[in-house]
N, C-alpha and C positions, 0 to 999 in steps of 0.2 A: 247571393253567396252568403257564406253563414260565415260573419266575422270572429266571430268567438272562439279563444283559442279556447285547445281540446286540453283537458289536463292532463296529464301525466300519468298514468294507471298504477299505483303501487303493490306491484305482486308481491305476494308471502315471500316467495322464495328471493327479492330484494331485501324486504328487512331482516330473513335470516340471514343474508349473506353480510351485511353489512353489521349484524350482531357479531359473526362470528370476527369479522375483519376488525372489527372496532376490540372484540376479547382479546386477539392474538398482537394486538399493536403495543395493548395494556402489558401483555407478558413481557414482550419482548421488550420495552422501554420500561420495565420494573427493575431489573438489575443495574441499569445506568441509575435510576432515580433514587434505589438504594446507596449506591455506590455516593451518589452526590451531595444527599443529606448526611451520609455514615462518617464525612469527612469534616463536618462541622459540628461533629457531637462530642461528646465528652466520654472518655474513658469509660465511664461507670453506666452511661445511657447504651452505650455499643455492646457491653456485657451485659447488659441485663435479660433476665430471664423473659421477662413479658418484651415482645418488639414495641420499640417509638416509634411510627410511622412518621412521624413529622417533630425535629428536632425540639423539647420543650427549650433549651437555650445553645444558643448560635455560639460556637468558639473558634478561632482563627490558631488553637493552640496545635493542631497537627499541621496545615502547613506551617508553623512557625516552626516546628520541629524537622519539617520537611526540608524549609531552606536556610538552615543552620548547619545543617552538616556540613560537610571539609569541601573545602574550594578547590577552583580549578581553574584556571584560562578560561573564557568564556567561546574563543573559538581555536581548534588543533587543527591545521589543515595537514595528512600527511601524505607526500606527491607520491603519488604510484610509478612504483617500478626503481625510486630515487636511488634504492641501495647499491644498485649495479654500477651507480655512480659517483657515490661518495669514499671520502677518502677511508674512514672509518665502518665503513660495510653496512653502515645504520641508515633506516628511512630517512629523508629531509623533510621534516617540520616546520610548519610554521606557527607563532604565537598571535594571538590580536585579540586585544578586548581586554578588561580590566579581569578580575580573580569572581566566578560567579558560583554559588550555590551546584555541590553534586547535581542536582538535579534538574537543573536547566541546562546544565551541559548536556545528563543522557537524552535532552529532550530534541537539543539541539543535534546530538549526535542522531539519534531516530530521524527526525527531518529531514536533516541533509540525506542521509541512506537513504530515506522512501521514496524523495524528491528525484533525489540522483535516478533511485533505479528504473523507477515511473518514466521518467523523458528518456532515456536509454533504451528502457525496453519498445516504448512507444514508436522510435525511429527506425531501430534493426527491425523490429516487427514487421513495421509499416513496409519498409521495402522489402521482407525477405515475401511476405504476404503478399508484395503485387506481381513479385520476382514468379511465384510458383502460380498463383492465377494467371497471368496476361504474358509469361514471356516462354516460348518453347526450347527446351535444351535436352540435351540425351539424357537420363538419372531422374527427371522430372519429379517421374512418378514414385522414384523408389524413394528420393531423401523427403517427399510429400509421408510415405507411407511409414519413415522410420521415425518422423516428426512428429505424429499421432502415435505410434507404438510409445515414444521416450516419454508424453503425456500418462499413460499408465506406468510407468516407473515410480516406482519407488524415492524417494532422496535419500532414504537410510539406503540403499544399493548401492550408491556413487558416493557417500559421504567419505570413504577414506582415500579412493583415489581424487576426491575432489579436495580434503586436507591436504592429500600431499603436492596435490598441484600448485596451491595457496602456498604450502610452504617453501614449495622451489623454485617460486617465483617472489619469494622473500616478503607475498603479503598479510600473512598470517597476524592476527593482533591489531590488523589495522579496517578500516572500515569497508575498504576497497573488499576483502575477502570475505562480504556479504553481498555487495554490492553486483560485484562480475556473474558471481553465479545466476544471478535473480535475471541478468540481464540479455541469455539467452531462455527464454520462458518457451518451452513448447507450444502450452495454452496462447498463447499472443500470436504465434507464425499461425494458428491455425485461424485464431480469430479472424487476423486478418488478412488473411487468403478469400476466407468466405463471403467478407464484403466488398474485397478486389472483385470478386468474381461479378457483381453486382455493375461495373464500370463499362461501360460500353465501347468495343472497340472499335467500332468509327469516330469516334471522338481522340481517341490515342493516336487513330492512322492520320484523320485529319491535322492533328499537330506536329506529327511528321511530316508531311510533304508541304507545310508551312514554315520547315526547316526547322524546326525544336531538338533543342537537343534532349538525351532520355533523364536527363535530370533535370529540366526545366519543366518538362511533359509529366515526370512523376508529381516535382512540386506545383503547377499549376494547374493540371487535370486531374489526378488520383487522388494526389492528395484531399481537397476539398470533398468528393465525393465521398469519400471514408473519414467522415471527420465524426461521425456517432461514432462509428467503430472504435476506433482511436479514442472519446471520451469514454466510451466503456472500459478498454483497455486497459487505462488513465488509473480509474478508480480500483480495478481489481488487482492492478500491480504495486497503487500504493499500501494497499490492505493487506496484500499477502506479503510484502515488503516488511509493514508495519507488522504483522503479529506473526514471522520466521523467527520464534522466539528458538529452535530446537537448531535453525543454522547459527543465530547470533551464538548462543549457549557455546557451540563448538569452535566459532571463529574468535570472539573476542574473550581475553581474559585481565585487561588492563582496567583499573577501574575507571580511570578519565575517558576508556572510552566505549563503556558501556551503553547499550542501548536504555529506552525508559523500562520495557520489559524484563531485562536482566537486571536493572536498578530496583526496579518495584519486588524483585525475588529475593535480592539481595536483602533488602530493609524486613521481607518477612522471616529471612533468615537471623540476622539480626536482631530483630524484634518478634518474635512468635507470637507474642499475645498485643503485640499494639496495632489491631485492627485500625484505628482511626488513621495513624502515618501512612500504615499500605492503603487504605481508602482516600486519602490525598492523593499519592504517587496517582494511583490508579484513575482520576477525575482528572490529574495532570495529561496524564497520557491518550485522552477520550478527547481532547479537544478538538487536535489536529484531524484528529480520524472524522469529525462532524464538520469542521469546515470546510474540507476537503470534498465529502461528499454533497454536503449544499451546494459548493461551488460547481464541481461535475452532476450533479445530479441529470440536467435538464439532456445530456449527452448520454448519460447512463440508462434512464428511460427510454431514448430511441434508439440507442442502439440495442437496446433486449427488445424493443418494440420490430426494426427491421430485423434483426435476426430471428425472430419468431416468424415474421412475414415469410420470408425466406425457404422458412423450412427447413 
């Protein structure tokens, strides 16, 4: 027997693929790395005609200017729905945290919304997905079929009966009325239907006549099973959460509670030629978005991995 391992054969068409993978990585990680350097440079380096690829001197002077602007609470929590119950017809607020920099608040405010609407959507998804996969009811087919119809919709189509729903339920201005809309996602019920589908129902029946109830069977059978799904979900709904710069735009107009996106437009409004502040803002707001998806990643990969499988 011939012990020697066989090497590896390096065909053309791998190291062309892997030239072009390795160009298209370069592209697309060139505007962050711009963005990251352009935030430590100095006024006169960011205007200049010839580009500095690599800052000749490091300054901390845009964020300095970043986190100097007008203060704010560092955490508003405002309870939804509160008005219908206050004596004064106003949301109930909460205060906590010492007075922190405009811009950790819009960061903290981004957060909280992407966060919030990410697990929200994740859970109504998760069930409405196993609901129209694995459970039989008369309308099945048709609220499956208007569910993929509402996916091609528009959001400029719904956006004024969707303000004025926000407004007559008194949550306009406040975070919640980014929050609720994001949290019936078409795209999510559909996603995950397609991995419900994937769950074998001997498995569901067997936990039935072992006397489960259907919310024990969701969360200790289904659940699990769809848990790529779900980390895909995860990442697309903080993403799309995180840059609905055009719902934030229409729902919030208080400056405390701005998102980073609406903060970062803001400051180019205000400033039009201080590239290096809005390139701050702008490396501020990129962070979450990359820990987020390190963190998901490994669930993001298989879950485009089985749904590719799938078909």
């Amino acid at each position: 027997m011939d012990t020697k391992k066989k090497k590896k054969k390096i065909s053309p068409y791998m190291v062309f693929s892997t030239i072009v993978i390795i160009l298209l990585a370069i592209a697309f990680a060139f505007p962050l790395y711009w963005i990251l350097t352009g935030s430590f440079k100095t006024q006169i380096s960011i205007n200049s005609t010839t580009p500095e690829w690599w800052p000749s001197e490091w300054v901390m002077t845009n964020y300095d200017k970043l986190f100097s602007r007008q203060k704010s609470p560092l955490w508003e929590f405002a309870v939804p729905f509160s008005s219908h119950f206050s004596a004064d017809g106003k949301d109930i607020i909460w205060w906590a945290g010492p007075q922190v920099p405009a811009a950790v608040r819009w960061l903290i405010n981004t957060v909280f919304m992407a966060v919030a609407s990410m697990i929200l959507t994740c859970i109504t998804s998760a069930m409405a997905g196993y609901a129209l996969a694995k459970k039989r009811f008369v309308g099945r087919s048709i609220l499956f079929t208007l569910i993929v119809c509402a996916m091609a919709l528009p959001k400029q189509v719904i956006l004024i009966p969707l303000l004025r729903e926000m407004s007559s339920l008194q949550l306009y201005n406040t975070i919640w009325a980014v929050i609720f809309p994001i949290v019936g996602w078409p795209f999510g019920v559909f996603l995950m239907k397609q991995f419900s589908e994937g769950i074998p129902g001997e498995m569901l029946e067997a936990a039935r006549i072992d006397g489960a109830s259907e919310a024990k069977t969701f969360v200790r059978i289904a659940l699990p099973m769809i848990k790529p799904g779900i980390g895909a979900l995860a990442i697309f709904t903080f993403i799309n959460s995180w840059n609905d710069y055009f719902m934030q735009l229409i729902m919030l107009s208080s400056t405390s509670k701005l998102t980073i996106s609406l903060g970062i437009a803001k400051l180019q409004a205000e400033n039009s030629t201080d590239y290096g502040l809005i390139m701050a803002g702008a490396a501020l707001a990129a962070v979450p978005i990359i820990i987020v998806f390190l963190a998901f990643q490994k669930y993001f990969t298989k879950g485009i991995t089985m749904g590719a499988v799938k078909g």
